[in-house]
C-alpha positions as CSV (number, residue, x, y, z in Angstrom):
1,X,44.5,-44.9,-18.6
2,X,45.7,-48.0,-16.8
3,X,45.8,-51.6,-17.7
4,X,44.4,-53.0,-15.3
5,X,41.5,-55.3,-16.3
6,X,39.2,-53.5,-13.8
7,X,40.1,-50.2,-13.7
8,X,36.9,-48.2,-13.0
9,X,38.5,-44.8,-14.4
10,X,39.1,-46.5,-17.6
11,X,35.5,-48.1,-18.2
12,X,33.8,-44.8,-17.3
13,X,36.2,-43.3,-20.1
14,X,35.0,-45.9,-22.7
15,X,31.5,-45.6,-21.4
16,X,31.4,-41.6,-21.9
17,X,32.5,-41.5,-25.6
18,X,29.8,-43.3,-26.3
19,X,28.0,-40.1,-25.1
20,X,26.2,-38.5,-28.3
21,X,26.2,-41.7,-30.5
22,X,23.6,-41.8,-32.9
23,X,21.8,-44.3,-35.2
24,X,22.9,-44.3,-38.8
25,X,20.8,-43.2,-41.5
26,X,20.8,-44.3,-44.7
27,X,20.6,-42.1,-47.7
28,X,17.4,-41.4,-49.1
29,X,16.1,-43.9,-52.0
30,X,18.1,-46.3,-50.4
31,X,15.7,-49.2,-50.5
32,X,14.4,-48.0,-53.7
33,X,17.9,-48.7,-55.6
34,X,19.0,-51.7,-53.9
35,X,15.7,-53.2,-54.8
36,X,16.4,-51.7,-58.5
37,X,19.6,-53.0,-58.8
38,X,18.9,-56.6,-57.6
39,X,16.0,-57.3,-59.8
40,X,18.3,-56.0,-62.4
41,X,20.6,-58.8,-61.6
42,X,17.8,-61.2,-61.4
43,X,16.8,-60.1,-65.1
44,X,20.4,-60.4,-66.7
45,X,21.4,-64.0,-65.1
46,X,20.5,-66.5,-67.6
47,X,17.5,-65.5,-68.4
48,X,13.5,-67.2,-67.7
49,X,15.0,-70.9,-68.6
50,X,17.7,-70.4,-65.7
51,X,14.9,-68.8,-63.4
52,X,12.6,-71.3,-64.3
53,X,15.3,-74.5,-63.6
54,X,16.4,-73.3,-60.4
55,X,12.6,-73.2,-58.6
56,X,13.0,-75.5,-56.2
57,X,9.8,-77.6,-56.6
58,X,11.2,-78.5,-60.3
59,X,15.4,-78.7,-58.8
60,X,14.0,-81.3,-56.1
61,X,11.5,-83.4,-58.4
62,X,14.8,-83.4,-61.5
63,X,16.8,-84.7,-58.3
64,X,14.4,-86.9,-57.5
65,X,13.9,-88.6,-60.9
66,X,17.8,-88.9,-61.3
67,X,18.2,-90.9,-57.7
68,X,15.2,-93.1,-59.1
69,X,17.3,-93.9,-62.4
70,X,20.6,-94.2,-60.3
71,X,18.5,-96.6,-57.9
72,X,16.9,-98.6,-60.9
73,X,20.3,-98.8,-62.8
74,X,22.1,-100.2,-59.6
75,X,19.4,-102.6,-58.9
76,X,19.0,-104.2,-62.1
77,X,23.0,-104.3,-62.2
78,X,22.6,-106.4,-58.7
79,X,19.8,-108.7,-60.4
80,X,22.2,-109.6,-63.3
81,X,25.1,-110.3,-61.1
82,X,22.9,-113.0,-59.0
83,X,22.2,-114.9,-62.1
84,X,24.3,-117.0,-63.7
85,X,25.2,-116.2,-67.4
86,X,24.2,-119.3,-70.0
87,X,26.9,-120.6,-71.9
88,X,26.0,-120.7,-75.8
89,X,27.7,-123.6,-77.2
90,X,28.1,-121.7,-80.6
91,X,30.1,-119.1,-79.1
92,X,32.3,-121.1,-77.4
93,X,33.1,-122.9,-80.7
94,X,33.5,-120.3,-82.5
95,X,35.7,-119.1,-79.9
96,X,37.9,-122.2,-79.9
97,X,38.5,-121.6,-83.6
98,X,39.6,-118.0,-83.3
99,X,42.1,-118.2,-80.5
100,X,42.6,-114.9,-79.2
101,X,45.7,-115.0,-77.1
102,X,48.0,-112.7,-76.8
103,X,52.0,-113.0,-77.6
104,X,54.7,-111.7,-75.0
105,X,56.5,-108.9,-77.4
106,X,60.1,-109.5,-76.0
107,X,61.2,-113.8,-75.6
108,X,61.8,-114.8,-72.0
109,X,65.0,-116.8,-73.3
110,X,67.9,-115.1,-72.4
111,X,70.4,-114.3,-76.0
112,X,74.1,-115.2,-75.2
113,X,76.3,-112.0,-75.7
């Protein structure tokens, strides 16, 4: 055989073996045990609590309850930032007699050697 892209001996060649070719058959009972073995696998993952979360109608309404909290969370966040916080004049003298502030552990003043 040649090759040649077009080379009309060759195709025939190709074309003939597939002279005799026949549809396969699957065994007998396929259907029967595939459909056996899958509701067998249905049966042992997770049992009815799994089966019954993962219906769609319930996946999309628990998704749609979580983006309405997500959403309600976020928008009462935005409301709080917009509006100023009131100063309580008891906490800020409380906090003038409890100073808070922090010390720097090592001294910035250099030590002669």
């Amino acid at each position: 055989m040649s090759t040649k892209p077009n080379n009309p001996q060759g195709i025939d060649e190709v074309l003939n073996s597939l002279e005799g070719i026949q549809r396969a058959k699957a065994p007998a009972f396929f259907y029967t045990r595939l459909r056996g073995r899958m509701e067998r696998e249905l049966e042992n993952t997770g049992g009815p609590i799994v089966r019954f979360l993962t219906r769609p109608a319930l996946a999309l309404s628990l998704a749609a309850i979580v983006l309405i909290l997500n959403t309600t969370a976020i928008m009462e966040m935005w409301h709080q930032e917009k509006t100023a916080p009131v100063e309580n004049t008891q906490q800020q003298l409380l906090a003038s007699d409890y100073a808070m502030g922090t010390y720097p552990v090592y001294d910035e003043t250099p030590v002669a050697p």
